[in-house]
N, C-alpha and C positions, 0 to 999 in steps of 0.2 A: 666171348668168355662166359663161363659158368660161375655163377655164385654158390652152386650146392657140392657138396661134398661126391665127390666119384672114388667107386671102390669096389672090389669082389666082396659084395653083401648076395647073401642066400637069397633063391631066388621064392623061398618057402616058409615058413615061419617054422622055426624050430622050439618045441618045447623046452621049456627048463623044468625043472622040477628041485622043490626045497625039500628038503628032509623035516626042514624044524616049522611042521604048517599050523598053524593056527586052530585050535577047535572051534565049531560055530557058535558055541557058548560067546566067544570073545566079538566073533563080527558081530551077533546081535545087540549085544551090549555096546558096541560101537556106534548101529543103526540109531538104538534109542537114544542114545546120548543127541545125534544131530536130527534127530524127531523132536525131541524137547528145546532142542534149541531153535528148530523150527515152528514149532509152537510159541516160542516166545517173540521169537519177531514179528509174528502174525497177531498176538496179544498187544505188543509196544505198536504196530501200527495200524490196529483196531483203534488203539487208545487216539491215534492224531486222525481218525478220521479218514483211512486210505480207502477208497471205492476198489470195488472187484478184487477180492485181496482172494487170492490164487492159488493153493498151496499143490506143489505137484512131489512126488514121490518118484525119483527116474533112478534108481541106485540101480533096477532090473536094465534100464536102457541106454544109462551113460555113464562114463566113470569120470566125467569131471564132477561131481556130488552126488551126494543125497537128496537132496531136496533142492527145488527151485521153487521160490517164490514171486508173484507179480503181482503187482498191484499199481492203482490210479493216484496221482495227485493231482487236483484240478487246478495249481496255480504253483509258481515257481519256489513260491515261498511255502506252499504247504507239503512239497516233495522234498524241500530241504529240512525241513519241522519233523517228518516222516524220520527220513534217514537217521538225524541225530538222535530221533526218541528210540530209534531201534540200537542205535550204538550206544546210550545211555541205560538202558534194560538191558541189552545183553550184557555189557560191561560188570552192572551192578547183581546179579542174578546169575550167571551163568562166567564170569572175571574173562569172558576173551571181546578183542577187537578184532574186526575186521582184518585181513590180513592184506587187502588193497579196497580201494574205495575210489570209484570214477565218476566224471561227471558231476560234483557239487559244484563245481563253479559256474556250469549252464546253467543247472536246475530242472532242463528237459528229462532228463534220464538217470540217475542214481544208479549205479551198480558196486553192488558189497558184496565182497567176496567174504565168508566164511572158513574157505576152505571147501567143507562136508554141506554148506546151507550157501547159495547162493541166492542174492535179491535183487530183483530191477523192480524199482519206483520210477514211474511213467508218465509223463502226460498226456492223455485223452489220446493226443494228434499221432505221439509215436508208438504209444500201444497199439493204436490202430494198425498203423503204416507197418512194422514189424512183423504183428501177431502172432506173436510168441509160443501161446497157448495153441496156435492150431501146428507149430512143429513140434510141438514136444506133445501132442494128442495125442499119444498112444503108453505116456506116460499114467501111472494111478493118480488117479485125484485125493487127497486128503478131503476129508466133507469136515465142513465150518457149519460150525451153529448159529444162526442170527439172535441176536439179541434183542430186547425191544426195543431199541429205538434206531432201529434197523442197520446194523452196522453186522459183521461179521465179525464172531469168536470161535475160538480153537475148542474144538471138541476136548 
């Protein structure tokens, strides 16, 4: 037995085409919207101290978002502290919640969905093991500014 759907599906992708499309006035203004929101998660988890904090730009290379974020927390309790300070800033700052959120109850791995801004909060061991950053490599890097007392802020 088959679990997938069988059926005369094209063996080609067929275009569609809208009549009522969009001007790039509008997707820009979209972009920036989840650039600012991406800068605020990166700001909310500057503030808790998140190491190697990540920001990548993949809007040219994936259409599951905008932006992906990565970053380190070095203990279970300071990836959980992470996560809530970014759903409490974006909440207060920018009025949305995450629209699913995985992983708090290990504390290993946080993932917050966005929607347009995806984030995974890390620890050390699975950042590594993963390494996120070298599949989405070809992705634009947003550049962060360091701050003095060495932590990483949004340009």
């Amino acid at each position: 037995m088959s679990d997938y759907l069988q059926g005369n599906f094209p063996l080609q992708s067929i275009a569609v085409t809208d009549d009522e499309v969009q001007p790039a006035t509008v997707k820009s203004a979209e972009s920036e919207e989840s650039g600012q929101l991406a800068l605020t998660i990166a700001a909310a988890a500057s503030d808790r101290k998140a190491g190697d904090l990540l920001v990548l730009k993949v809007a040219d290379v994936c259409y599951l978002a905008d932006y992906f974020l990565m970053m380190t927390g070095y203990s279970r309790v300071q990836v959980r502290a992470i996560a809530d300070a970014i759903e409490d800033k974006v909440e207060t700052e920018c009025q949305r919640l995450p629209l699913r959120t995985e992983g708090k109850g290990e504390g290993n791995w946080i993932l917050q969905d966005y929607g347009d801004v995806i984030v995974h909060i890390m620890m050390p061991k699975e950042r590594e093991f993963y390494n996120l950053e070298a599949f989405w490599g070809h992705a634009e890097r947003v550049q962060l500014q360091t701050n003095d007392d060495g932590g990483s802020m949004p340009i």
